[in-house]
N, CA and C of each residue as an Amber inpcrd file, in Angstrom:
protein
   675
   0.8510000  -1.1960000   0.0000000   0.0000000   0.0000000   0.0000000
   0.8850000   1.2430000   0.0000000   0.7910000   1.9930000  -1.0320000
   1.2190000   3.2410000  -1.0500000   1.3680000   4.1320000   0.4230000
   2.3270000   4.7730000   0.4660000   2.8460000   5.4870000   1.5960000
   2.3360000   5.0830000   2.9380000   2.8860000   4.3840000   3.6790000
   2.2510000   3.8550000   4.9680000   2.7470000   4.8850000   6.1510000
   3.5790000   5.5660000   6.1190000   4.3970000   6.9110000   7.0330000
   2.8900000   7.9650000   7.6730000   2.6700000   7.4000000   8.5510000
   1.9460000   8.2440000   9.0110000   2.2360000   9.3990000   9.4920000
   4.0880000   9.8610000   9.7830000   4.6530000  10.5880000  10.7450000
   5.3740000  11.6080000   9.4080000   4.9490000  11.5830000   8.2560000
   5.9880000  12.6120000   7.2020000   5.7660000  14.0020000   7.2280000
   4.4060000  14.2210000   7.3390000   3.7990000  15.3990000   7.7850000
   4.6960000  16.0310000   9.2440000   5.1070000  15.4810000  10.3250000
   5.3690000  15.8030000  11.4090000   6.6900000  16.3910000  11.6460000
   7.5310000  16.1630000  10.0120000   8.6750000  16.8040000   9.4990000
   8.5530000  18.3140000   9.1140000   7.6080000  18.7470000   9.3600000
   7.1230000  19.9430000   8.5400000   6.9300000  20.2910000  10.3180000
   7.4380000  21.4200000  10.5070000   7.8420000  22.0220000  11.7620000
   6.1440000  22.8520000  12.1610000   5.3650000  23.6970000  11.4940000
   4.3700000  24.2190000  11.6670000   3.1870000  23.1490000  12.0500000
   3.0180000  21.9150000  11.8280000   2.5960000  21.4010000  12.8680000
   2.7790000  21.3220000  14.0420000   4.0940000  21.3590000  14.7210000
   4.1730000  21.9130000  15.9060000   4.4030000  22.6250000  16.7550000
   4.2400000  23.8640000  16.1580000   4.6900000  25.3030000  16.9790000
   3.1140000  26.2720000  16.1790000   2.6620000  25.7920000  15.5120000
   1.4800000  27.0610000  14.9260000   0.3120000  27.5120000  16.0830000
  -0.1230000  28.3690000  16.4930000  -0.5280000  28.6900000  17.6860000
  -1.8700000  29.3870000  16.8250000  -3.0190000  29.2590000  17.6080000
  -3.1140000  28.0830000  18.5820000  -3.0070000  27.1540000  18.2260000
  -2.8470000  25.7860000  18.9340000  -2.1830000  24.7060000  18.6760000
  -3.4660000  23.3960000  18.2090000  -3.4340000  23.2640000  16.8650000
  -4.5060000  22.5250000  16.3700000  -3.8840000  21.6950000  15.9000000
  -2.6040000  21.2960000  15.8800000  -2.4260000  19.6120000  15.4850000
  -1.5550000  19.0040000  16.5980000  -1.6240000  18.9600000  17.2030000
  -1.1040000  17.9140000  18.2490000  -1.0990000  16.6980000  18.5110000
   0.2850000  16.1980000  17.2890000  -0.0110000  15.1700000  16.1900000
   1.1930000  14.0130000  16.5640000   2.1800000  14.8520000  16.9090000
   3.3670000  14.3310000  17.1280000   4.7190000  14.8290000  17.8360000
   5.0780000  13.7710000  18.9480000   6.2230000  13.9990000  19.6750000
   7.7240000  14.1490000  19.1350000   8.6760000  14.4440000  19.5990000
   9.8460000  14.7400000  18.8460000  11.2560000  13.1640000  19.5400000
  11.6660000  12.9360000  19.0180000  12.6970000  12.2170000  19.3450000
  14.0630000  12.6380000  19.7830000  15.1190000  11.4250000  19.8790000
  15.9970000  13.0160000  20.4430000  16.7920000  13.4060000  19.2330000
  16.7560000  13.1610000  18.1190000  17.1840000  13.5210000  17.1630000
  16.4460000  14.7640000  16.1010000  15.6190000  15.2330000  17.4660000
  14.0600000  16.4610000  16.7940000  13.3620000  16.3250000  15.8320000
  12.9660000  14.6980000  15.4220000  12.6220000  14.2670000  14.4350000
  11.4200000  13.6900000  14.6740000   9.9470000  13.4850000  14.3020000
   9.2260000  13.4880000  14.4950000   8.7400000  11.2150000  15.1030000
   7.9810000  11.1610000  15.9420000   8.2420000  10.1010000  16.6680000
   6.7020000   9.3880000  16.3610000   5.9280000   9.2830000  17.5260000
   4.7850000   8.4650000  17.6150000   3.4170000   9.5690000  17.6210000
   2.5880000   9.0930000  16.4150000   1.3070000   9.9840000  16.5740000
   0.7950000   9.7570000  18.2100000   0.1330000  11.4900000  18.8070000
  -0.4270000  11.7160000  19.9650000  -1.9520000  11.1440000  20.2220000
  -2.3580000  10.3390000  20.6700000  -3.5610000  10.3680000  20.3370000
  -4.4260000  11.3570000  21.5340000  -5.3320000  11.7010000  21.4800000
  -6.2300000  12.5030000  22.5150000  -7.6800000  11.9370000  22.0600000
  -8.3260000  12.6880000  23.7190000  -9.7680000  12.3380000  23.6200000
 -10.4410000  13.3350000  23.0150000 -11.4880000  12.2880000  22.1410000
 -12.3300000  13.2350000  21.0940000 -13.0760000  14.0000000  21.6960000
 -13.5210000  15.2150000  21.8610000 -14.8900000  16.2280000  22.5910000
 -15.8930000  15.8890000  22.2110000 -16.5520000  15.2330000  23.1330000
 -17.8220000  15.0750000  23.0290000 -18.7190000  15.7780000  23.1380000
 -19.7430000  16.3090000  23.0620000 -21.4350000  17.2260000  22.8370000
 -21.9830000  16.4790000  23.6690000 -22.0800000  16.2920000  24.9780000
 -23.1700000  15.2620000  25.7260000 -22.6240000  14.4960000  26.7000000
 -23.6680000  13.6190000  26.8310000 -22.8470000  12.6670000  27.8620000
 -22.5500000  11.6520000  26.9610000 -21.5820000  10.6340000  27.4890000
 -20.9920000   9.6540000  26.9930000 -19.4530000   9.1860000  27.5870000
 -19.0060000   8.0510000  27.4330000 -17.8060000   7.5730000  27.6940000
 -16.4510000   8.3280000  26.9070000 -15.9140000   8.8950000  27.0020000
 -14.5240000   9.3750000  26.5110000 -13.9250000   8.3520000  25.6790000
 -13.3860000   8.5810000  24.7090000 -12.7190000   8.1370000  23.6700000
 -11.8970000   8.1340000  22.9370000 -10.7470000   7.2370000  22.7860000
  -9.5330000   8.4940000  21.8190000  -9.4440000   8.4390000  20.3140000
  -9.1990000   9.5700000  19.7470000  -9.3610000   9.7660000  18.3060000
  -8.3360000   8.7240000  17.6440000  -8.1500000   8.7910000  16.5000000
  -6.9430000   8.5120000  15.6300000  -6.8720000   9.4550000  14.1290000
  -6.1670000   8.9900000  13.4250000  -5.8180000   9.9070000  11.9600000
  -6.8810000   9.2650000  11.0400000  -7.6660000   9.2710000  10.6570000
  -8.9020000   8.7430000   9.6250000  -8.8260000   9.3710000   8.2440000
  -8.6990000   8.8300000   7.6020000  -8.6100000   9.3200000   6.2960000
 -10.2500000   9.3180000   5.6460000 -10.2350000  10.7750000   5.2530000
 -11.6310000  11.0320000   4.4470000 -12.0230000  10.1710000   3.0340000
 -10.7630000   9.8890000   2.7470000 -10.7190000   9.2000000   0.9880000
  -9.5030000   8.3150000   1.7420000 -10.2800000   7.1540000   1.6350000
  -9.2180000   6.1780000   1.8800000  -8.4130000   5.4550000   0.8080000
  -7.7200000   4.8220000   2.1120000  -5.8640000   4.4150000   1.0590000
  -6.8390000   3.5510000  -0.0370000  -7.0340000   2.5120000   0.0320000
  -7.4090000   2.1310000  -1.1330000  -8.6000000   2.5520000  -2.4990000
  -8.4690000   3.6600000  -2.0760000  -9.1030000   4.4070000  -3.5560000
  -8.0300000   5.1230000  -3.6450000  -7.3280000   5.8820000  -2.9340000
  -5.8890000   6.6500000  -3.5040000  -4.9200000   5.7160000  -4.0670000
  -4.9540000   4.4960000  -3.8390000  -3.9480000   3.3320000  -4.1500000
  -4.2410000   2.7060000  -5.6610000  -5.7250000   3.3540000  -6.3400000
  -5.9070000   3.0390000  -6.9410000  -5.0730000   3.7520000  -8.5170000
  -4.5890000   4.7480000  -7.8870000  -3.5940000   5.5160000  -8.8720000
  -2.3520000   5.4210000  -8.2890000  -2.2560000   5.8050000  -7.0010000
  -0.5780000   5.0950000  -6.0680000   0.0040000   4.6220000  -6.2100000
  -0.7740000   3.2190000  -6.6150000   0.0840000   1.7680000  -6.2690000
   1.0160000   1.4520000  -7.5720000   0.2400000   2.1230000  -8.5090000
   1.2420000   1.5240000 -10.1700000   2.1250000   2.6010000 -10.1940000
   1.9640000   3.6890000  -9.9240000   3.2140000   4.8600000  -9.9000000
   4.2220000   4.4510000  -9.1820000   3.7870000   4.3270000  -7.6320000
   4.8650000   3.7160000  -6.6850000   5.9200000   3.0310000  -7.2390000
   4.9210000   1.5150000  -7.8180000   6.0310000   0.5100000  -8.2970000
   6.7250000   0.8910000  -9.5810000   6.4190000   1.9190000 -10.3930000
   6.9810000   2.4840000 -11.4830000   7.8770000   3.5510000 -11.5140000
   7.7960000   4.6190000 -10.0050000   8.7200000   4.8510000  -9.2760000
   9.8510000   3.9800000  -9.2450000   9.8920000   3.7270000  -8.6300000
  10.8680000   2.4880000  -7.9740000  11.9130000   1.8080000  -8.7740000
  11.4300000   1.1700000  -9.8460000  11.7660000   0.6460000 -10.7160000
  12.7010000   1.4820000 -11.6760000  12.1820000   2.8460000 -11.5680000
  12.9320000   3.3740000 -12.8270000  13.9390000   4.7720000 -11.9520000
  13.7250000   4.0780000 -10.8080000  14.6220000   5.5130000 -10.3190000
  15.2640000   5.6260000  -8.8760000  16.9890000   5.3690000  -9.4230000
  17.5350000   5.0280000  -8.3200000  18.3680000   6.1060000  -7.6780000
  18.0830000   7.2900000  -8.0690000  18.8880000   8.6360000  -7.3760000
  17.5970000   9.6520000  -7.4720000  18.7110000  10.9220000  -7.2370000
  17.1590000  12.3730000  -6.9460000  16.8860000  12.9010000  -8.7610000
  18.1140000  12.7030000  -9.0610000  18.2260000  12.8620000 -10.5590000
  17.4490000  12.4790000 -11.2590000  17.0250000  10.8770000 -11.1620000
  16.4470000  10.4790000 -11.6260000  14.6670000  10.1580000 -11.4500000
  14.1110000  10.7960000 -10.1530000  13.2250000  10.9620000  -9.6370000
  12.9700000  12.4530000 -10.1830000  13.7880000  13.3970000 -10.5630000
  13.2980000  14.4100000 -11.0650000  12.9560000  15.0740000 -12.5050000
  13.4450000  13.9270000 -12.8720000  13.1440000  13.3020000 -14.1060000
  11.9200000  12.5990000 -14.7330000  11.6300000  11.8460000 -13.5620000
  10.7930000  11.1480000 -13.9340000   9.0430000  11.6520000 -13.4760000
   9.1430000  13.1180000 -12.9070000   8.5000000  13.5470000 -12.4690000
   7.0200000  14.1160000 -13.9030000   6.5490000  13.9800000 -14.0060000
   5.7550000  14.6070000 -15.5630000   4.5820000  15.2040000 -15.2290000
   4.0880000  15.5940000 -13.3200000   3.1380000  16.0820000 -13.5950000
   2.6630000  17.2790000 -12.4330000   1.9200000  17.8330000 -12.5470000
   2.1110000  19.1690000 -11.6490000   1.8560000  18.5310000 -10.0680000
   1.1770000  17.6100000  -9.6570000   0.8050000  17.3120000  -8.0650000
   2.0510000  16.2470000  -7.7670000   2.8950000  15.7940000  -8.6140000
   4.0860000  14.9240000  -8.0350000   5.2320000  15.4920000  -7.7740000
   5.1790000  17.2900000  -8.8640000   6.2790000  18.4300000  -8.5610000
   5.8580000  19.4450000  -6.6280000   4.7080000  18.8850000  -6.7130000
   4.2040000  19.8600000  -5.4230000   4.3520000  18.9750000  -4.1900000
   4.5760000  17.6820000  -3.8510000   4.5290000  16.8560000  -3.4170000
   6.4930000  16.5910000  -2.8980000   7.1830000  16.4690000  -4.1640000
   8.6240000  16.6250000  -4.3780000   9.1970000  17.9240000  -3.7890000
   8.6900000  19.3100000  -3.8890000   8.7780000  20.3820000  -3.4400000
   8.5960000  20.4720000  -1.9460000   7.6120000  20.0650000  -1.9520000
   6.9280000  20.1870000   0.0930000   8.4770000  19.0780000   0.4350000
   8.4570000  18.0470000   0.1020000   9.2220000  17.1990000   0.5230000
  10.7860000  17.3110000   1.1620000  11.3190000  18.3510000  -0.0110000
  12.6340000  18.6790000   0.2060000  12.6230000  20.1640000   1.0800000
  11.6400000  20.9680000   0.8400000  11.9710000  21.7160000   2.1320000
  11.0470000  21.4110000   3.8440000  10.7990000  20.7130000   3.9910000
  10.5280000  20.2410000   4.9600000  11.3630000  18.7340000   5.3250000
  12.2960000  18.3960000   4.6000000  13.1820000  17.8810000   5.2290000
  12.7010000  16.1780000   5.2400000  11.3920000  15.9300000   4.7240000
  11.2220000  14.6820000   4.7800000  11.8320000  13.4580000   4.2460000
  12.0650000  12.0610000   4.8270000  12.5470000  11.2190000   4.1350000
  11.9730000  10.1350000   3.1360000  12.2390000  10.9770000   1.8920000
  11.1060000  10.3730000   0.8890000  11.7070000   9.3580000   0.5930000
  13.4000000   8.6890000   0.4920000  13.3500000   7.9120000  -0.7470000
  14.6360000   7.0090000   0.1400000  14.5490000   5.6500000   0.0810000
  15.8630000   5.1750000   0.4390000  15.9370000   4.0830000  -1.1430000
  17.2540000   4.5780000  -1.9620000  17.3050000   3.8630000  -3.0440000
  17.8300000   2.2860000  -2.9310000  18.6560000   2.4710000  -1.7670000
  19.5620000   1.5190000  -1.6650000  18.4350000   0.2880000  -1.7240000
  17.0230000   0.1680000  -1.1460000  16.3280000  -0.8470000  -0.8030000
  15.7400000  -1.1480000  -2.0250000  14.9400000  -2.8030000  -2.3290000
  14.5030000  -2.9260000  -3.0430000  12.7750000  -2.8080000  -3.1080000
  12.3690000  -2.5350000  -2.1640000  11.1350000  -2.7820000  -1.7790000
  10.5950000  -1.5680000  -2.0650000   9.4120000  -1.5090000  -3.2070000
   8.9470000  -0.3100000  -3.6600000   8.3780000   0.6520000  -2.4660000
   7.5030000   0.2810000  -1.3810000   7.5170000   0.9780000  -0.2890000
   8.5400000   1.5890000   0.5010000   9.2220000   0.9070000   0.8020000
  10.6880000   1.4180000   1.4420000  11.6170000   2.0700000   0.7400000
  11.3980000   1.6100000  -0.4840000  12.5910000   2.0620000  -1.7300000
  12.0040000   4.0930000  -1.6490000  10.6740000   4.2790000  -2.3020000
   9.8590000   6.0290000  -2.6680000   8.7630000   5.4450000  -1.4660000
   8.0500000   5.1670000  -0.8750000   7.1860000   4.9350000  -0.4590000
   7.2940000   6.0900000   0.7200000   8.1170000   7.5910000   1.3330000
   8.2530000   8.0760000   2.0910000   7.6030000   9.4920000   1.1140000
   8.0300000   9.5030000  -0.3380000   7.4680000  10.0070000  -1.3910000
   5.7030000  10.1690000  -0.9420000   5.4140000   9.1690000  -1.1720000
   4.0340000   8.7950000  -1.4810000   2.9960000   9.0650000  -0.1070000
   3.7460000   8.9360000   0.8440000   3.1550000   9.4360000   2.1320000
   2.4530000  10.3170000   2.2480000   3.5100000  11.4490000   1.8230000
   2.8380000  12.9090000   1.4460000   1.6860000  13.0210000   1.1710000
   1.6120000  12.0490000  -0.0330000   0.1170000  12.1540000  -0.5960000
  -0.7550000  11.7990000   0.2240000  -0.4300000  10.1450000   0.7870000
  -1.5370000   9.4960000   1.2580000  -2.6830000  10.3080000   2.9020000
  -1.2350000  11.0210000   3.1600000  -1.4760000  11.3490000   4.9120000
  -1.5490000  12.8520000   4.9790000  -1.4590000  13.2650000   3.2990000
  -1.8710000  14.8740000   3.5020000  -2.8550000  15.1130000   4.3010000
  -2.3870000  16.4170000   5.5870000  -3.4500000  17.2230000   6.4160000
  -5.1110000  17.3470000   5.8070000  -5.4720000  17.7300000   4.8360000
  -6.0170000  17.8360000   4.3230000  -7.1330000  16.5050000   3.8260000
  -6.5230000  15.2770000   4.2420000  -7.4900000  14.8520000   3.9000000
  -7.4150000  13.1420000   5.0290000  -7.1570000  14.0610000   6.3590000
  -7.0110000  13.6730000   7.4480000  -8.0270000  14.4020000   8.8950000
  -9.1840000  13.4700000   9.2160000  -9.5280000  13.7750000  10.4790000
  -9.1430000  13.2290000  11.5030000  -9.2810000  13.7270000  12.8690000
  -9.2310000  13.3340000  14.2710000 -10.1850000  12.4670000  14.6010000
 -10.8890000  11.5340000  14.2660000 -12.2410000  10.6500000  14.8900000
 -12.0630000   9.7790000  15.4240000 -13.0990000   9.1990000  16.3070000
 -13.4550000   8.3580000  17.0080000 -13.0410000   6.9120000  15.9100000
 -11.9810000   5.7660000  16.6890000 -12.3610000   4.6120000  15.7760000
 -13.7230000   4.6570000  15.0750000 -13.5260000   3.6330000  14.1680000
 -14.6590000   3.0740000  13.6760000 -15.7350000   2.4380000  14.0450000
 -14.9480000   1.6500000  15.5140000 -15.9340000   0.4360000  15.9400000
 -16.7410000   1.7980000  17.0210000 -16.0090000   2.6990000  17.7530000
 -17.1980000   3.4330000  18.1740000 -18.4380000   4.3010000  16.9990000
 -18.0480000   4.0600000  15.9060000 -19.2520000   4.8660000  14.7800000
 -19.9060000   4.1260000  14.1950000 -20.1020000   2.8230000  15.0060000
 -21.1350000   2.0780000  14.0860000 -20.3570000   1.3810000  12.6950000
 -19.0380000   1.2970000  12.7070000 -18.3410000   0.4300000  11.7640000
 -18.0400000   1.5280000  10.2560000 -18.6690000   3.1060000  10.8390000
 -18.6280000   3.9670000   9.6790000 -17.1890000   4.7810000   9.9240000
 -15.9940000   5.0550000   8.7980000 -16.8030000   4.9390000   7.1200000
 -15.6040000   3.2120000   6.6940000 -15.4240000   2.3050000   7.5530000
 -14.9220000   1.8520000   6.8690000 -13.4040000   1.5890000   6.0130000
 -13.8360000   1.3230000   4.7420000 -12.6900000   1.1830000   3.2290000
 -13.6000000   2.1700000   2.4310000 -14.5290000   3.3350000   2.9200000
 -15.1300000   4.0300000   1.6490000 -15.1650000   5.5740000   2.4310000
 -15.1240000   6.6890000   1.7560000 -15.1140000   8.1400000   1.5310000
 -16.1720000   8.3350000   3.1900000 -15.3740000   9.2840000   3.9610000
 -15.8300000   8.9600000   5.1470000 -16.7870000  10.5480000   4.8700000
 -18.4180000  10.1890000   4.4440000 -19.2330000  10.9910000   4.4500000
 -19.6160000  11.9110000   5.3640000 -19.6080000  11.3660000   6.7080000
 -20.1450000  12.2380000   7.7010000 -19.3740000  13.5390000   8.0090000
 -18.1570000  12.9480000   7.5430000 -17.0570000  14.3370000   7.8730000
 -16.8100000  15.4110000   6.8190000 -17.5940000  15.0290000   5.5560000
 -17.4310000  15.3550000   4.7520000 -18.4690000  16.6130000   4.9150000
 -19.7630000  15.7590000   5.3870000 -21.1290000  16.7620000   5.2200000
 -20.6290000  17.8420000   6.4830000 -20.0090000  17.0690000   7.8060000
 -19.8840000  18.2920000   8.7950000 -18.3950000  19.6270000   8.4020000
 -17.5320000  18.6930000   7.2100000 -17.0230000  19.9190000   6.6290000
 -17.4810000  21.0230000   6.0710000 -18.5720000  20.2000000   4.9580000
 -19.3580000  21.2060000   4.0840000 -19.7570000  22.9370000   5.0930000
 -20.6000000  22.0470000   6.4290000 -21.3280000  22.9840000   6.9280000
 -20.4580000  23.7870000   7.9770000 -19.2890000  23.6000000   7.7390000
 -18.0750000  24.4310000   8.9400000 -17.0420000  24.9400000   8.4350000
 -17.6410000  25.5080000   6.7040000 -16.0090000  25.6460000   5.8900000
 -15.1440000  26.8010000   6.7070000 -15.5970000  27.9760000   7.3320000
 -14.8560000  29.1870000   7.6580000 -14.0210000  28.1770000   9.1920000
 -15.0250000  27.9500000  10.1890000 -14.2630000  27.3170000  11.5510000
 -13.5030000  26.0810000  11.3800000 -13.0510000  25.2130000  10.1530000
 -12.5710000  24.4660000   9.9040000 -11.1270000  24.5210000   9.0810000
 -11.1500000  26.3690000   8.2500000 -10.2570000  26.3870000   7.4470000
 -10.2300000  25.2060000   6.1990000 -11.1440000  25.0480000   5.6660000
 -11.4010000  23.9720000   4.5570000 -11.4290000  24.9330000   3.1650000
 -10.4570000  23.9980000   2.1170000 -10.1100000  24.6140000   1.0160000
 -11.1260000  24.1210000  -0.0740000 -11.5580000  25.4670000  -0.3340000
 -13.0370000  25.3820000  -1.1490000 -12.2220000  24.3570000  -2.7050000
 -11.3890000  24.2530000  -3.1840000 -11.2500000  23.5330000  -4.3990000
 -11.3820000  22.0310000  -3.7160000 -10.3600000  22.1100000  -2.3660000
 -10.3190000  20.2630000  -1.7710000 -11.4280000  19.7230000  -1.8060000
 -12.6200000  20.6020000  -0.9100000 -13.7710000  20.5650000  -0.8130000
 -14.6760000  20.1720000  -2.1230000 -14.4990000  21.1540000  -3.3860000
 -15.2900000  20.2910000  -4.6510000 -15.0770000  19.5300000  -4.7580000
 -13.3160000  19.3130000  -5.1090000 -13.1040000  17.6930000  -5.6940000
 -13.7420000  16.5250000  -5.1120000 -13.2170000  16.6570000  -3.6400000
 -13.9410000  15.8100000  -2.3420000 -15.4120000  15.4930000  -3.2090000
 -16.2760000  16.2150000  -3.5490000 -18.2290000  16.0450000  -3.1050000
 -17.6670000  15.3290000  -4.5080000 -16.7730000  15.5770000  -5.8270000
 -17.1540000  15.1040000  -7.1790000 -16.3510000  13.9480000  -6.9320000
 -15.6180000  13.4090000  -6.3430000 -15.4360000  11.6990000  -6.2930000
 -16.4190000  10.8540000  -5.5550000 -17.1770000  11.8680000  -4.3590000
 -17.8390000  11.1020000  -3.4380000 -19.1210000  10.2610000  -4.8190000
 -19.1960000  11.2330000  -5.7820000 -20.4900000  10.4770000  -6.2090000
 -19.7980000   9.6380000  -7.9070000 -18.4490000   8.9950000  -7.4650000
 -18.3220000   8.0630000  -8.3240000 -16.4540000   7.5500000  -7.8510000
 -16.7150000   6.7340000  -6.6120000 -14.8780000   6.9280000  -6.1100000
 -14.4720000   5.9260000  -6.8020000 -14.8430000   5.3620000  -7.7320000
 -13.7080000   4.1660000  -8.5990000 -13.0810000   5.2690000  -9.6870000
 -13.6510000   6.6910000 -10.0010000 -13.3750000   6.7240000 -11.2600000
 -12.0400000   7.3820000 -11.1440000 -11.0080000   6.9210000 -12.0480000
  -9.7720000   7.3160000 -11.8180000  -9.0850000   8.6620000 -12.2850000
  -9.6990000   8.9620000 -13.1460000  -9.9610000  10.6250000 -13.5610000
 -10.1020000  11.4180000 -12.2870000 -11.2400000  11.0780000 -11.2320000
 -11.8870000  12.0940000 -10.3190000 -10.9700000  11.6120000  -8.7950000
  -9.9890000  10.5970000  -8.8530000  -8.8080000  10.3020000  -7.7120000
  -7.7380000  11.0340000  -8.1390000  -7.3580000  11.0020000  -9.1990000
  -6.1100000  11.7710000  -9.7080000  -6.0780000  13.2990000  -9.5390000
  -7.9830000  13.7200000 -10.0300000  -7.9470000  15.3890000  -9.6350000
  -7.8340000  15.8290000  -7.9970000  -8.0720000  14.5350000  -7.0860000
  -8.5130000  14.9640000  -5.8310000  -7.0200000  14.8100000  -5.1260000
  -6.1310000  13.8460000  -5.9280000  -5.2570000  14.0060000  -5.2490000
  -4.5870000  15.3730000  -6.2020000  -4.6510000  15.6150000  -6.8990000
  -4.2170000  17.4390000  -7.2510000  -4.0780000  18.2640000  -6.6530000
  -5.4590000  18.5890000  -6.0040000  -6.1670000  19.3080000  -5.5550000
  -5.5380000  19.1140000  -3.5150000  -5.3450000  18.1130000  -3.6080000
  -4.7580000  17.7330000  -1.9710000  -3.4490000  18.1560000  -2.0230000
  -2.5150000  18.2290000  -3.1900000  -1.0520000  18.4930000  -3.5030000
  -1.2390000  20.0550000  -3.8920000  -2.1110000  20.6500000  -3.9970000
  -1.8250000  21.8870000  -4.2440000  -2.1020000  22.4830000  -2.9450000
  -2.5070000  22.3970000  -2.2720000  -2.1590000  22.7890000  -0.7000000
  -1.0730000  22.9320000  -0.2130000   0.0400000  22.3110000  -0.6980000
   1.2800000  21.6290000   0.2680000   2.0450000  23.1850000   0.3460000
   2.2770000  23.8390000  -0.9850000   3.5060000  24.9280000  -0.6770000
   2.6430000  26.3520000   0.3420000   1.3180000  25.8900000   0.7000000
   0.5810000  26.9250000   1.6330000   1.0210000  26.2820000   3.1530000
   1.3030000  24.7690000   3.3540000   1.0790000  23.9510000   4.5970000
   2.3010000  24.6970000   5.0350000   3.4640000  24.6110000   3.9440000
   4.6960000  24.9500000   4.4070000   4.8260000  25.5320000   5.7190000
   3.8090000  26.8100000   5.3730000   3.6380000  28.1990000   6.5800000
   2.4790000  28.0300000   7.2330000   1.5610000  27.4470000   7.0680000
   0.6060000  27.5270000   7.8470000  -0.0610000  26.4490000   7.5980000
  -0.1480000  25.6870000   8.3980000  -0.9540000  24.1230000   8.4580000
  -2.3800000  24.2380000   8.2320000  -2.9490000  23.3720000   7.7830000
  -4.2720000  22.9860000   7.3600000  -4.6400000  21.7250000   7.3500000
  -6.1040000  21.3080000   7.6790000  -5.9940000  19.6300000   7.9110000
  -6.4860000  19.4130000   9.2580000  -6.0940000  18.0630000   9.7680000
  -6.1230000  17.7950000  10.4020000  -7.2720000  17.6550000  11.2670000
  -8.8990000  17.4660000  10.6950000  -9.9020000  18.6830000  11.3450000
 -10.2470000  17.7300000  12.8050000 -10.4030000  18.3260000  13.9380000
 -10.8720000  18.2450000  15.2490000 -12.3410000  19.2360000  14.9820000
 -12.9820000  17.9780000  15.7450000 -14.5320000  18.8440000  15.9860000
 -15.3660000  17.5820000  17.0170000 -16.3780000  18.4880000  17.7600000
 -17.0330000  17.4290000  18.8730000 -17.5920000  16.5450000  17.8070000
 -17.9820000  15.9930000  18.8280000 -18.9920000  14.4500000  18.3510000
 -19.9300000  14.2160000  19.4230000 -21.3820000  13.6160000  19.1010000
 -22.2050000  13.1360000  20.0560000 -22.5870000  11.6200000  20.0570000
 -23.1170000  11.3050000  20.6630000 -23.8520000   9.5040000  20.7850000
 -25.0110000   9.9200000  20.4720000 -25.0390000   8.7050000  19.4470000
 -26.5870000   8.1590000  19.2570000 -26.8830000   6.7460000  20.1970000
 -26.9690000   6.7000000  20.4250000 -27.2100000   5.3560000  21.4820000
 -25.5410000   5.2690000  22.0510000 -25.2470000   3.9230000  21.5150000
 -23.6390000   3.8160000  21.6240000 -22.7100000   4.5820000  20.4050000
 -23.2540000   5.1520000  19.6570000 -22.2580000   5.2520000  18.1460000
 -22.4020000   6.5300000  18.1000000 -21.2080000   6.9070000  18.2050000
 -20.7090000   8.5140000  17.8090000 -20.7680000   9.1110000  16.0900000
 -21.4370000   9.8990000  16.0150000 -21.3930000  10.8640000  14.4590000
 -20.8920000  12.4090000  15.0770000 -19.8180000  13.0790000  13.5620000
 -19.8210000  14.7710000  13.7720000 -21.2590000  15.3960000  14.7430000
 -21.0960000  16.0630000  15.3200000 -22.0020000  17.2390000  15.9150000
 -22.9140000  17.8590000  15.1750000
């Protein structure tokens, strides 16, 4: 599976110093290098048992993998220095992606390995674990088993209705609603991951993503507020 690095983002320093402090995502090592995601308890609206969030992806890995996974291994294969990764680059969201990468210091690429994940797969992270298309929620098993391996709707609709208090990027946001109503099609994954990569040279300075927001119970199963 394309980029499994949950921690590449945490290389990018404005996640943890941007005030007020809305990603509180990750600890530092002693090498000031980013360590183990933080988890915290989600805010609840009500009564209910406390719970701790994790990183949930709105468009999950395997619909992003569905364009990922053959690049990755075609990555890999054809490119064993930076030279040749910059080369092989042909399109505007893999130059924005490559860009965020090298000034934030991340470790995209170990050539020496053979293993297409390990080999660019620090590359591909970027994409997979962009802020942007990352919430704070409650597991799954507390939401009623929602969203799953599919486009996590509820967060989608409580984005729609919180674009200013959420900082949500009105293009992420279209693409987002135009895959929700067809996520195999590979045309409308490729624009969304565009559209998630054109964020990156804004994250540089000022983070985005990541969205925190309460939640209530419906019986036992937590949905957005």
């Amino acid at each position: 599976m394309a980029g499994d690095d949950s921690r590449i983002h945490g290389y990018n320093a404005v996640y943890r110093t941007q005030q007020p402090v809305k990603f509180h995502s990750f600890e530092l090592d002693s090498k000031n290098k980013p360590k183990n995601f933080i988890y915290q308890k989600v805010t609840i609206d009500g009564p209910g048992a406390l719970v701790d969030d994790h990183q949930g992806h709105i468009v999950p890995q395997n619909t992003l993998n569905l364009v990922l996974n053959p690049l990755m291994k075609d990555m890999a294969k054809n490119c064993n220095n930076t030279a040749q990764v910059e080369n092989f680059i042909k399109n505007s969201w893999m130059q924005s992606v490559y860009d965020y990468g090298k000034k934030i210091g991340a470790p995209m690429f170990i050539f020496d390995d053979h293993d297409p994940e390990t080999k660019v797969g620090g590359f591909f992270s970027i994409v997979t674990w962009n802020p942007v298309n990352i919430c704070r929620a409650p597991e799954d098993k507390n939401r009623g088993g929602a969203p799953g391996e599919t486009i996590d709707t509820q967060v989608e609709q409580y984005l729609a209705n919180h674009q200013a208090d959420q900082g949500v990027n009105a293009a992420w946001l279209s693409s987002l609603q135009s895959l929700m109503k067809d996520s195999k099609n590979v045309d409308k994954i490729k624009d969304y991951i565009t559209k998630c990569s054109d964020t990156l040279s804004g994250q540089v300075n000022k983070g985005i993503g990541y969205y925190s927001f309460p939640w209530k119970y419906t019986g036992k199963v937590l949905s957005p507020k």
